[in-house]
C-alpha positions as CSV (number, residue, x, y, z in Angstrom):
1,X,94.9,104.5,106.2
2,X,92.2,103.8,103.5
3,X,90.8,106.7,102.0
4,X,87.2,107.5,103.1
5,X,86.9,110.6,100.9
6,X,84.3,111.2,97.8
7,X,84.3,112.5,94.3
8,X,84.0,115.8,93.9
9,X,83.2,116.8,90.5
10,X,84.0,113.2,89.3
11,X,87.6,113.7,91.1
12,X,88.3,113.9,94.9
13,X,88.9,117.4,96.5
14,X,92.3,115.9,97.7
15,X,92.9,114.5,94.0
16,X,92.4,117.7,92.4
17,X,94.3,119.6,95.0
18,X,97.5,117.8,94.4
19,X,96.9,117.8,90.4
20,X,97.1,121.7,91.0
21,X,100.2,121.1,93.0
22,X,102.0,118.8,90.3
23,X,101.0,121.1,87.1
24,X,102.9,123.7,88.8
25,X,106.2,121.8,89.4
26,X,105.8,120.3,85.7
27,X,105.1,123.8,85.0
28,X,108.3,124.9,85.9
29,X,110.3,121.6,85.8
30,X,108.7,119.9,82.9
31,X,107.7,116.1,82.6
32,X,109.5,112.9,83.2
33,X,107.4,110.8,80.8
34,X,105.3,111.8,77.8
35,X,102.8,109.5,75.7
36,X,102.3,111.3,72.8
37,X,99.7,110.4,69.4
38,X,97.6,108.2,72.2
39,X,93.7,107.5,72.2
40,X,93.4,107.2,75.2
41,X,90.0,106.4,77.3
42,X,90.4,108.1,80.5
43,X,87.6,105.7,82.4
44,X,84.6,108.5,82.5
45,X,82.3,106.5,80.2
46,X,81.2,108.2,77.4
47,X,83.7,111.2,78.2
48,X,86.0,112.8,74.8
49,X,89.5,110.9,74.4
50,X,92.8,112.0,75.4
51,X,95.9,112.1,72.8
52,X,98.4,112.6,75.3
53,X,99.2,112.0,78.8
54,X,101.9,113.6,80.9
55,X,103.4,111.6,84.0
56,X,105.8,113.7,86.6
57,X,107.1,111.0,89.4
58,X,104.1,108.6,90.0
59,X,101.5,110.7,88.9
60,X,99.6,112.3,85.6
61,X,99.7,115.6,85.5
62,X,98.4,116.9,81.9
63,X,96.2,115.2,79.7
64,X,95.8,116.6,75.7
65,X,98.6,117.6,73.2
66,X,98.6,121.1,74.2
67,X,99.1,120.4,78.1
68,X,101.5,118.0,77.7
69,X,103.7,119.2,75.2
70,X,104.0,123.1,76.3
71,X,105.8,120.8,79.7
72,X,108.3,118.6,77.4
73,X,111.3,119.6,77.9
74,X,114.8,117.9,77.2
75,X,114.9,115.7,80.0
76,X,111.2,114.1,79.2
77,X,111.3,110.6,77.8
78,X,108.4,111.2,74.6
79,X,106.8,107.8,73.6
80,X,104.8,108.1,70.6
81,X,101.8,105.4,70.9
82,X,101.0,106.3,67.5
83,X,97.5,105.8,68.1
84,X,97.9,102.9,70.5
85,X,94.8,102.3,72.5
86,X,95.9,103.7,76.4
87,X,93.2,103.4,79.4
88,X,93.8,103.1,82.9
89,X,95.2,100.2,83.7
90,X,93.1,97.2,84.7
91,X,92.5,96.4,88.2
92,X,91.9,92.4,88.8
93,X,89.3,92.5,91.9
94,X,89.3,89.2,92.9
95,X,92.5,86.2,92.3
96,X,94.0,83.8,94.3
97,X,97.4,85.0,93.4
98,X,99.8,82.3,94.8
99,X,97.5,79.5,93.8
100,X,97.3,81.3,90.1
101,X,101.4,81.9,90.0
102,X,101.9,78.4,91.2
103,X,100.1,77.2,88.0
104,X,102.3,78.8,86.0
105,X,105.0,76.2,86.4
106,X,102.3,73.6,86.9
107,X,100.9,71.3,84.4
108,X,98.0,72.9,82.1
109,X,95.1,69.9,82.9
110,X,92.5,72.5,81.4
111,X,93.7,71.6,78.2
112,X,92.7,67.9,78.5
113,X,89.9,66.9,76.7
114,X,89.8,62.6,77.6
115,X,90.7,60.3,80.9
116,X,93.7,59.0,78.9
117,X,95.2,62.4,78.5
118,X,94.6,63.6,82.4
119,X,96.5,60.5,83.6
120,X,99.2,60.9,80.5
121,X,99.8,64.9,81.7
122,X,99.5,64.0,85.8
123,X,102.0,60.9,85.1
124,X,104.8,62.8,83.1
125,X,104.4,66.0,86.1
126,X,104.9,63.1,88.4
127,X,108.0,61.8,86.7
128,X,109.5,65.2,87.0
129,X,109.3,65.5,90.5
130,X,109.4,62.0,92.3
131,X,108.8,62.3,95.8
132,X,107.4,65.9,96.0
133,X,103.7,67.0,96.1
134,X,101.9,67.9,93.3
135,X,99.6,70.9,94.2
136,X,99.0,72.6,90.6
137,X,97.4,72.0,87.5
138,X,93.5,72.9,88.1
139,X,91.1,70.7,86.5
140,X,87.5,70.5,85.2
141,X,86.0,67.1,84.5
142,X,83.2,68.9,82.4
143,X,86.1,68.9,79.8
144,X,86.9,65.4,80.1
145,X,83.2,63.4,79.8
146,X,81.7,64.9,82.9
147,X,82.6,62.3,85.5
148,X,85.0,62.9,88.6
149,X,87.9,61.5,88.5
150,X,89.3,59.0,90.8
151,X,92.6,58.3,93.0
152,X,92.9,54.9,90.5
153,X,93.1,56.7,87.4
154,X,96.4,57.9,88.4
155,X,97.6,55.7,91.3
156,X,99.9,53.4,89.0
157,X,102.0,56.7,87.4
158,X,101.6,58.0,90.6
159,X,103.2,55.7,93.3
160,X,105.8,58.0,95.1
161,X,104.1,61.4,94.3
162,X,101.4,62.6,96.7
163,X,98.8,64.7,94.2
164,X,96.5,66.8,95.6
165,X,95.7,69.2,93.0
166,X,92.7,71.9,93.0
167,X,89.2,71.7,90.7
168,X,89.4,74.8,88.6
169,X,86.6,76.0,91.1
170,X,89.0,75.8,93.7
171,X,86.2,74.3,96.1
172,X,87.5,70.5,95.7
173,X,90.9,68.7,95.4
174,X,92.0,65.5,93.4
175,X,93.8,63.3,95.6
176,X,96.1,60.0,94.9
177,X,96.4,56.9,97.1
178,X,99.0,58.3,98.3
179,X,98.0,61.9,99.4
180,X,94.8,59.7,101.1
181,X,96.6,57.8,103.2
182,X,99.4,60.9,104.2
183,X,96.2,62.8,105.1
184,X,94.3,59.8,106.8
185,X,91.3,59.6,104.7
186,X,90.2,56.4,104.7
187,X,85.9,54.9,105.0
188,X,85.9,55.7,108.5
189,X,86.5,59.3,107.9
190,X,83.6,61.5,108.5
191,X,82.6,64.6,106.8
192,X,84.0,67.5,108.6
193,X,81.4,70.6,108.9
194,X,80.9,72.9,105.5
195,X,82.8,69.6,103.8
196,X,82.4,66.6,101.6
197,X,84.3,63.5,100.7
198,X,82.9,62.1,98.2
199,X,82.9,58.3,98.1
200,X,82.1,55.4,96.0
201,X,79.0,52.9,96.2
202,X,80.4,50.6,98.8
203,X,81.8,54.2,100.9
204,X,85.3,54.2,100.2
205,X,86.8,57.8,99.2
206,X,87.4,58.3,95.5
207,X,89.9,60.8,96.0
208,X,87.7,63.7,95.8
209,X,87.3,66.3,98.5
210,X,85.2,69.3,98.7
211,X,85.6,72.6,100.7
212,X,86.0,72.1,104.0
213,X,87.3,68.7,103.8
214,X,90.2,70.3,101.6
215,X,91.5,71.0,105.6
216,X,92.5,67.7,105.9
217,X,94.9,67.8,103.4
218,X,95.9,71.3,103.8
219,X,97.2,70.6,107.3
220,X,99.6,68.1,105.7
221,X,100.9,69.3,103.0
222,X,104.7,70.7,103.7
223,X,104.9,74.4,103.4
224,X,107.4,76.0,100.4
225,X,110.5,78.3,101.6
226,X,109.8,82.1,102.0
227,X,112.3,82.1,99.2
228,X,110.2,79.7,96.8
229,X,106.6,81.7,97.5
230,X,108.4,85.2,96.2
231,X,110.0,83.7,93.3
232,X,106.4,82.3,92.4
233,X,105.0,85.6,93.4
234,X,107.2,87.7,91.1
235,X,106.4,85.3,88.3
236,X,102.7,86.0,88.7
237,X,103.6,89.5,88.9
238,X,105.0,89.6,85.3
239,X,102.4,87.8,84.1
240,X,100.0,90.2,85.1
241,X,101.9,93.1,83.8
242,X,102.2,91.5,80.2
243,X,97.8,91.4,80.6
244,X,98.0,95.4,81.5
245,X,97.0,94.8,85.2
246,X,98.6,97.0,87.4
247,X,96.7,95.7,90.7
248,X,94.9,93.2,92.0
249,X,92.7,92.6,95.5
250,X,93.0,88.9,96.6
251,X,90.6,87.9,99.3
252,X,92.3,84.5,99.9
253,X,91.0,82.3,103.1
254,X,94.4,82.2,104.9
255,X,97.1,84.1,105.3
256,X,99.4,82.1,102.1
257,X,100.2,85.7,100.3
258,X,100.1,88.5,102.8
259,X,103.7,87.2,104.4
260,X,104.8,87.2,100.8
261,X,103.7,90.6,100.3
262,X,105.2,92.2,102.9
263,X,108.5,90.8,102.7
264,X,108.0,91.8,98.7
265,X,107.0,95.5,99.6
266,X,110.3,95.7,102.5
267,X,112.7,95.1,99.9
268,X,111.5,97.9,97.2
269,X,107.9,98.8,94.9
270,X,106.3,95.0,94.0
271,X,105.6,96.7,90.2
272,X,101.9,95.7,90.9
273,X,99.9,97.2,93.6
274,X,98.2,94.6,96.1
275,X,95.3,94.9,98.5
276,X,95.4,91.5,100.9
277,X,92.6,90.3,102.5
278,X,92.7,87.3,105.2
279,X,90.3,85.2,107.0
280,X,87.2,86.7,108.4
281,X,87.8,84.7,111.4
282,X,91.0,86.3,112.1
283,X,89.5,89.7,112.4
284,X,90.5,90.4,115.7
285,X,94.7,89.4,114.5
286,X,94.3,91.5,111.3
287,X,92.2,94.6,113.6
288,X,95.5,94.4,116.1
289,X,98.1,94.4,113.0
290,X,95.8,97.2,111.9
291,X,96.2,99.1,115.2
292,X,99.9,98.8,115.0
293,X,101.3,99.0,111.8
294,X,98.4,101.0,109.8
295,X,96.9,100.0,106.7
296,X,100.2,99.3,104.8
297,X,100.7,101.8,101.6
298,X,99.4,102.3,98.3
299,X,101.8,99.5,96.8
300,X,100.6,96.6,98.8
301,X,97.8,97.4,101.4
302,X,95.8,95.7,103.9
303,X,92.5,96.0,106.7
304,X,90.3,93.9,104.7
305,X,88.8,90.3,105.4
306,X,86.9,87.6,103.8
307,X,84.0,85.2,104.8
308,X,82.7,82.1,102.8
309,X,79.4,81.6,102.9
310,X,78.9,78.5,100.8
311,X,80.8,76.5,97.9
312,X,80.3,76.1,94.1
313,X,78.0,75.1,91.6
314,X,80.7,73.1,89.8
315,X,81.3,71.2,93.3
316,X,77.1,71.5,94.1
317,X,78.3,72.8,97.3
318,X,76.6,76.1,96.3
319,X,73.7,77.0,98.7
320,X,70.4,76.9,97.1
321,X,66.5,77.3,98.2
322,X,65.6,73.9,95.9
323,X,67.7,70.7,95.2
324,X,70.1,70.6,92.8
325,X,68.1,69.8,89.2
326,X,70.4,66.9,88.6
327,X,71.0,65.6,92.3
328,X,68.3,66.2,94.3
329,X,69.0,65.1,97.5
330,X,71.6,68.0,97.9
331,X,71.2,71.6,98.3
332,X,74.7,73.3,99.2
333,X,76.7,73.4,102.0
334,X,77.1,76.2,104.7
335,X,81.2,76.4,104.8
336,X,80.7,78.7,107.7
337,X,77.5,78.3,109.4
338,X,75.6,81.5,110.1
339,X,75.7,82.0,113.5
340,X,79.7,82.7,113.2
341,X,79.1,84.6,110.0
342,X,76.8,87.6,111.9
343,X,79.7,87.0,114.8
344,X,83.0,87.8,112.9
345,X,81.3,90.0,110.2
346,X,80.3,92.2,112.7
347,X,83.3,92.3,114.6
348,X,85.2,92.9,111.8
349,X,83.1,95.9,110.5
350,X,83.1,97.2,114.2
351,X,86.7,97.6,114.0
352,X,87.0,98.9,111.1
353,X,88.3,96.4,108.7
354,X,86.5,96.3,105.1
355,X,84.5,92.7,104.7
356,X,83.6,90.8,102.0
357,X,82.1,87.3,101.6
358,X,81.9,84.6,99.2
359,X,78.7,83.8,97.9
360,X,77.3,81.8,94.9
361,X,73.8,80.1,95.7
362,X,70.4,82.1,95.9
363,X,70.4,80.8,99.7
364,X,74.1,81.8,100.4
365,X,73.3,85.5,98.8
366,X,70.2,86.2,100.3
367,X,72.0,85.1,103.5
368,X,74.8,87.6,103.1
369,X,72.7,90.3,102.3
370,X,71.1,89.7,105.7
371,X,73.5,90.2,107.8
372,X,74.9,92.5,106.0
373,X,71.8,94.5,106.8
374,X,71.8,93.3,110.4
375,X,75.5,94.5,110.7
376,X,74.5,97.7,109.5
377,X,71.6,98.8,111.7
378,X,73.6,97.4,114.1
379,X,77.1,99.3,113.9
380,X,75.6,102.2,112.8
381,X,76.3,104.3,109.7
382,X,79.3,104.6,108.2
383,X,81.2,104.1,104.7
384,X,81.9,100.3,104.9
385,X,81.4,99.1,101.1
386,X,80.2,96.1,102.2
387,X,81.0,93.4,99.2
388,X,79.7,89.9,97.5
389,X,82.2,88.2,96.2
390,X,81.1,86.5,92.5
391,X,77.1,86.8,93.2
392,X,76.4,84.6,90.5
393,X,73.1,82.9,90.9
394,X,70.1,85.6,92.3
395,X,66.9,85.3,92.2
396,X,65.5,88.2,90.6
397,X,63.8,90.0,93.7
398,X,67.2,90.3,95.0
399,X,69.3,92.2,92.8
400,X,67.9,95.5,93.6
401,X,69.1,94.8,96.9
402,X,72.5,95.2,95.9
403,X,71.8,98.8,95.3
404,X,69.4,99.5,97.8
405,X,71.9,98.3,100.5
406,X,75.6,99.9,98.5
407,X,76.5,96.0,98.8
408,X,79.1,95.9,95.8
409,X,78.7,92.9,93.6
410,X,82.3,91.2,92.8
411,X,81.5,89.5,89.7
412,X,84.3,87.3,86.9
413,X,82.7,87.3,83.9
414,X,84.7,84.8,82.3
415,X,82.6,82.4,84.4
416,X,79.7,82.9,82.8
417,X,81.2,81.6,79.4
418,X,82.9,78.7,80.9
419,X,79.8,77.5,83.6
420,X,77.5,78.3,81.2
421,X,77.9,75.5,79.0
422,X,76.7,72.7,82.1
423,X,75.0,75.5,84.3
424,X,71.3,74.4,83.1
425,X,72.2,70.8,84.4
426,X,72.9,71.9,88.0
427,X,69.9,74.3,88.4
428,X,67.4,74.0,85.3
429,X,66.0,76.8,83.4
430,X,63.9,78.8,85.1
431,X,66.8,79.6,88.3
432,X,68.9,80.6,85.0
433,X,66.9,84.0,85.0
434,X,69.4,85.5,88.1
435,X,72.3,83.8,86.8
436,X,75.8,86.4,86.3
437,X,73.0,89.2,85.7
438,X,75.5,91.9,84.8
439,X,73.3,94.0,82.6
440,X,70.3,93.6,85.4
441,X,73.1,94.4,88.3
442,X,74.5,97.6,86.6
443,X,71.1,98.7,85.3
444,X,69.5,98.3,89.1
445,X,72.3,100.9,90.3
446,X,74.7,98.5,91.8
447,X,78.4,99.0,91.9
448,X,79.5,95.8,89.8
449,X,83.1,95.5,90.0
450,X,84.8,92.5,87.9
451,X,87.7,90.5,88.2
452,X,88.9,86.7,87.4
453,X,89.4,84.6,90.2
454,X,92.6,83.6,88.8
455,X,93.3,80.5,88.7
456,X,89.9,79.6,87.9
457,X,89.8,82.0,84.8
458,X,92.9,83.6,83.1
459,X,94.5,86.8,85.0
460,X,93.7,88.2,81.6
461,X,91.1,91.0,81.7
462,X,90.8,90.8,77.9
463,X,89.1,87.6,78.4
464,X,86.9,89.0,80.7
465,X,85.6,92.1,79.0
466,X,85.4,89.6,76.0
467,X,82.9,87.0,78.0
468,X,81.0,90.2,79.6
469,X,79.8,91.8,76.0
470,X,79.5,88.7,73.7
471,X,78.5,85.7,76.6
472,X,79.7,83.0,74.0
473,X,80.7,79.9,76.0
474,X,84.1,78.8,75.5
475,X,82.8,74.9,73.7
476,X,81.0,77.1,70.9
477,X,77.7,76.3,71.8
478,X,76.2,79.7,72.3
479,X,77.3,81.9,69.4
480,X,75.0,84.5,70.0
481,X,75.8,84.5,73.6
482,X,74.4,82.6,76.4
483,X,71.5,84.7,78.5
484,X,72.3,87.3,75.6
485,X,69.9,89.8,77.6
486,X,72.5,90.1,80.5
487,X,75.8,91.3,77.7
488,X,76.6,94.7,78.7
489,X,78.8,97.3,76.4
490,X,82.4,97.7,76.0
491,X,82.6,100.8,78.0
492,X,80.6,99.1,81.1
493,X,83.2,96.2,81.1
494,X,86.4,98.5,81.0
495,X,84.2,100.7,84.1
496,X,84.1,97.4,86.0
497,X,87.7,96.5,85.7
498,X,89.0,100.4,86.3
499,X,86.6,102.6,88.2
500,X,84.6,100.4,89.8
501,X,87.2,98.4,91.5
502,X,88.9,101.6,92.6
503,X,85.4,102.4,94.4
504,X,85.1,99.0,95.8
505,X,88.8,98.8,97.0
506,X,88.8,102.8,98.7
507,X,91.0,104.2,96.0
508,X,88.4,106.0,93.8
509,X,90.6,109.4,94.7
510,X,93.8,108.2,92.9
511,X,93.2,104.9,90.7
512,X,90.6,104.1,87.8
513,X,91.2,107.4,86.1
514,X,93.5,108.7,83.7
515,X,92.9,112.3,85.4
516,X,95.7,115.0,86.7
517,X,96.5,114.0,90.4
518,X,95.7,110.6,90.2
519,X,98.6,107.6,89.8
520,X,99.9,106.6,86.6
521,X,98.6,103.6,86.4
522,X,98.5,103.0,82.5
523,X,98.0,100.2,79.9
524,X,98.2,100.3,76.1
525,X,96.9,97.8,73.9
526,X,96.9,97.3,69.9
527,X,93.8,97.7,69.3
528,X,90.4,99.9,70.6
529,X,88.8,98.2,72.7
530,X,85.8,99.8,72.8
531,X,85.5,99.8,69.3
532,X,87.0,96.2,68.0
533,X,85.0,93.4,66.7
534,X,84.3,92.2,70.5
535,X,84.9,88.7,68.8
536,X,88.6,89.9,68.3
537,X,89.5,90.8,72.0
538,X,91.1,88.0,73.5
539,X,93.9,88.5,70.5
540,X,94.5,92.4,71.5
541,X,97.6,92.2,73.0
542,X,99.2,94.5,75.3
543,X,101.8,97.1,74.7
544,X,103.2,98.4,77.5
545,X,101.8,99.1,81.2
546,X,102.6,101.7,83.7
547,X,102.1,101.4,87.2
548,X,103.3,104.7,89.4
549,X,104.9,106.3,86.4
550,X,107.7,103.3,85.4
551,X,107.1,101.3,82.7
552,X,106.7,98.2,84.0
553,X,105.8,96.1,80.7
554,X,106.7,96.5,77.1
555,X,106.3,94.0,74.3
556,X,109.4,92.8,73.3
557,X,111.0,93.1,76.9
C-alpha cells in the first residue's frame, strides 16, 4: 500500500524504527557493502557530508567513517570512492519510458539541422526496415528552419514504409503517404475532439497530426510482441542506470508500460524501481486492480492515474487566456474537456488512487487547479498530493496557489533551455514572466519535483540540474541564461530530483535520503556537483549506481 506516513525529525517514525533494527544486526553481523573515502550529500540541503556509507541487504545502515568501519568485517565488500561524489540516487518524475527506450534503437532526427538531412536520416531508417513501421526518431522542426514538415518530403524514400514518428513534444506525429492512407486520413476527415490535422491551403492533410488526432493512427498501428516491449524495456533500464537514476514515475496515457512492468517485476527485481500511472479515464479498472492485487511493491508500484488537460506550446495546442502571439486565431485545445476532467478526477481521488494531470497553458493550469480545489472540498480531507504535471507557463497570481493548495508542481527543466530559444514567438514577452518559474515556485513554498519527460529531453538528470541553475538554451543564444531570475542553486536541483520526488511519489519514508533505514538507493559521479563549474555538468559522468544495495551500474561494466 502507499505510505501515508510523515517525517518525523526529517525521517519517518517507521524509517527510524527499522534503522535501529538494522544497526543492531550489522552490529552483530557486520555489513555487506561499504563505500568508504566518499563525499557524499545525503539530500538534507545544507546538512554536513558523509565519508562513508554502510548498506546491510537493501538498506543503509551507518553513515560516517567511524559507524561504518567499527561494522566491516571480512565478509563486507569495501569500495573506496576515493572522494567520488555519492548522493542519493536520482529519481526521474516524469518519462515516457517505452516511447524513450524505443528511441534508443531509433534514428536520432534531433540531430538534424536541414530538410535534406531529415529526409536523408528517415530514408536510410526506411531502407533498413522495408515494410515495417517507423514509430521512433522524435523530431523538432525548430531545428530544421522552423516549418513542419510534410508527407512529400519523404514519400519517394518512403514508398513501402508507413512512418508515423512523434514531435519531440510528443503532442503531434509525422506521417507518410502511406501511414495516411493505412489510417484513412484523407480531406474529408474531420478533426476529432481535443485534435488537429493540420492541412495545406487547398485542405489536404500535410501529414501532420496533433493530440487527439494521433488516435487515428494509434488504433492502426500493429502492436510489438510482449517479448519485443521487455527487451526495449531492459535497454531503457540500462540506460538509466549508466545516468545514476534508480527510479522513475511514468504517467503515460495508456496502459503501453504497466503490462511490461509487471511481467518484468514476476520474473525477479527490474534493477530500477517504477511507479506506473494509466489513464485517468480508466480509474474505475485501475481502483478494481487496486482492490485486488494492492498497490504492487517497492520495485515497480502502481494506484496512480493521469489526466491531460491540454497540449503543447511547440504544437500551439497549449491552452491559453489570449491567442497565440504568432497565430492568433488559435488559443489551445481542451484534450479532455472539463466536464469529464471534474468526473474522473474525482472519482479517481474518491477511490483512493493518486492523480495527476498534464498541464501547460495559463488556461489549462488555472483549470486544474480548480478542480483540484473542487475535488477537495468535495472528497473531504485527506493526504492526496494532488500533482501538475510540467506547469510551465503561469501567470504570476497563480503560483502561490501551488502552495496554498499542496498541489505539487512536476517540472523538466531541460525544457526551459530547449523551448526557450522560440518560446517568445508563441506567447510574446510579457506571458514570459510565469514561464518554468522554478526559483518563484520553490520560493512560494511549493513542492517542485523535476524530471525529463524522456523522450522529449535526455533520461539524463545531469542535463537537467545543468538547465535548472545556468538557463542557457541549447542554440547558445542566452549565455547568461534565459529568464536568469528563475536559476535556482545546485542543492535545490539535486532536492527536486531526490527528495522531492520521494514526497510527490509517497516514498519520503525510505527514498531521497542517504539516512539509516532508508533504501540504498545510491549514485556516484566524478565530480561535485554542487560545487563544479555548473557549465561543466553535462560532462560529469557516473560511476556506479545502487539501487536496494546491488550495484547495478559501474563504468567500465
Amino acid at each position: 500500500m502507499i505510505s501515508r506516513r510523515l517525517f518525523v525529525g526529517g525521517a519517518s517514525a517507521a524509517a527510524l524504527t527499522l534503522a535501529a533494527r538494522l544497526d543492531a544486526l550489522a552490529t552483530d553481523h557486520g555489513l555487506d557493502v561499504a563505500l568508504i573515502n566518499a563525499n557524499a550529500w545525503t539530500g538534507r540541503v545544507g546538512a554536513p557530508r558523509a565519508d562513508a556509507i554502510g548498506i546491510l541487504g537493501d538498506r543503509i545502515v551507518a553513515l560516517g567513517s567511524g559507524a561504518v568501519r567499527q561494522r566491516i568485517t571480512r565478509a563486507t565488500r569495501v569500495i573506496d570512492l576515493k572522494g567520488a561524489f555519492a548522493m542519493p540516487a536520482f529519481t526521474d518524475g516524469h518519462t515516457h519510458f517505452l516511447r524513450g527506450a524505443t528511441n534508443l534503437i531509433e534514428p536520432n532526427l534531433l540531430d538534424v539541422r536541414s530538410r535534406e538531412e531529415f529526409v536523408a536520416a528517415v530514408g536510410r531508417a526506411a531502407r533498413a526496415r522495408p515494410g515495417k513501421w517507423m514509430l521512433g526518431g522524435p523530431w523538432d522542426e525548430q531545428r530544421m528552419g522552423g516549418v513542419l514538415p510534410a508527407h512529400d518530403w519523404i514519400d519517394a524514400v518512403t514508398p513501402d514504409t508507413p512512418v508515423a514518428i512523434p514531435r519531440t513534444d510528443l503532442h503531434s506525429y509525422f506521417l507518410n503517404a502511406v501511414a495516411l492512407r493505412l489510417a484513412g486520413i484523407t480531406r474529408d476527415t474531420p478533426d476529432p475532439a481535443g485534435g488537429q490535422i493540420v492541412r495545406d491551403a487547398q485542405g489536404n492533410p500535410t501529414g501532420v497530426v496533433k493530440d487527439n488526432a494521433k488516435l487515428l493512427v494509434d488504433r492502426i498501428v500493429p502492436p510489438r510482441s510482449d517479448a519485443e516491449v521487455d527487451e526495449i524495456m531492459r535497454k531503457g533500464i540500462a540506460h538509466g542506470l549508466s545516468k545514476g537514476v534508480g527510479q522513475v514515475h511514468n504517467p503515460e496515457i495508456d496502459w503501453s508500460v504497466f503490462p511490461s512492468l509487471r511481467r518484468l517485476r514476476a520474473a525477479g527485481e527490474t534493477d530500477m524501481r517504477f511507479y506506473a500511472f494509466v489513464p485517468v479515464a480508466d480509474w474505475e479498472r485501475m481502483a478494481k486492480i487496486v482492490a485486488e492485487e494492492g498497490r504492487g511493491d517497492d520495485w515497480v508500484r502502481w494506484g496512480a492515474v493521469k489526466a491531460l488537460a491540454d497540449g503543447s506550446l511547440g504544437a500551439r495546442t497549449a491552452m491559453l487566456y489570449a491567442p497565440y502571439t504568432d497565430v492568433p486565431s488559435q488559443t489551445g485545445v481542451r484534450v479532455t474537456s472539463l466536464a469529464n476532467l471534474r468526473e474522473w478526477i474525482g472519482q479517481a481521488d474518491a477511490h483512493g488512487l493518486h492523480v495527476a494531470t498534464h498541464a501547460i497553458g495559463d488556461r489549462a493550469n488555472d483549470d486544474v487547479l480548480d478542480i483540484y480545489q473542487a475535488v477537495a472540498d468535495a472528497n473531504g480531507p485527506k493526504d492526496r498530493r494532488f500533482r501538475i504535471e510540467h506547469a510551465q507557463h503561469l501567470r504570476p497570481s497563480t503560483i502561490p496557489r501551488f502552495a496554498r493548495q499542496k498541489v505539487i508542481a512536476s517540472m523538466q527543466p531541460y525544457h526551459a533551455i530547449d523551448d526557450g530559444r522560440w518560446a517568445v514567438k508563441r506567447i510574446g514577452d510579457e506571458r514570459l514572466k510565469g514561464t518554468y518559474a522554478f526559483k518563484s515556485m520553490i520560493d512560494s513554498g511549493a513542492t517542485v519535483a523535476f524530471g525529463s519527460d524522456w523522450p522529449v529531453a535526455p533520461l539524463d538528470p545531469l542535463t537537467g540540474v545543468y538547465a535548472a541553475i545556468t538557463r542557457r538554451t541549447i542554440d547558445g543564444a542566452n549565455p547568461d541564461g534565459w529568464l536568469p531570475d528563475q536559476k535556482i542553486t545546485a542543492e535545490q536541483a539535486l532536492h527536486g530530483y531526490t527528495v522531492a520526488n520521494a514526497h510527490s511519489g509517497f516514498m519520503e519514508d525510505r527514498t531521497g535520503l542517504l539516512a539509516p533505514g532508508y533504501y540504498a538507493d545510491i549514485a556516484v559521479f566524478d565530480a561535485d556537483l554542487t560545487a563544479i563549474d555548473p557549465l561543466k555538468i553535462p560532462n560529469v559522468a557516473a560511476l556506479h549506481t545502487f539501487v536496494g544495495g546491488k550495484q547495478r551500474f559501474t563504468t567500465g561494466g
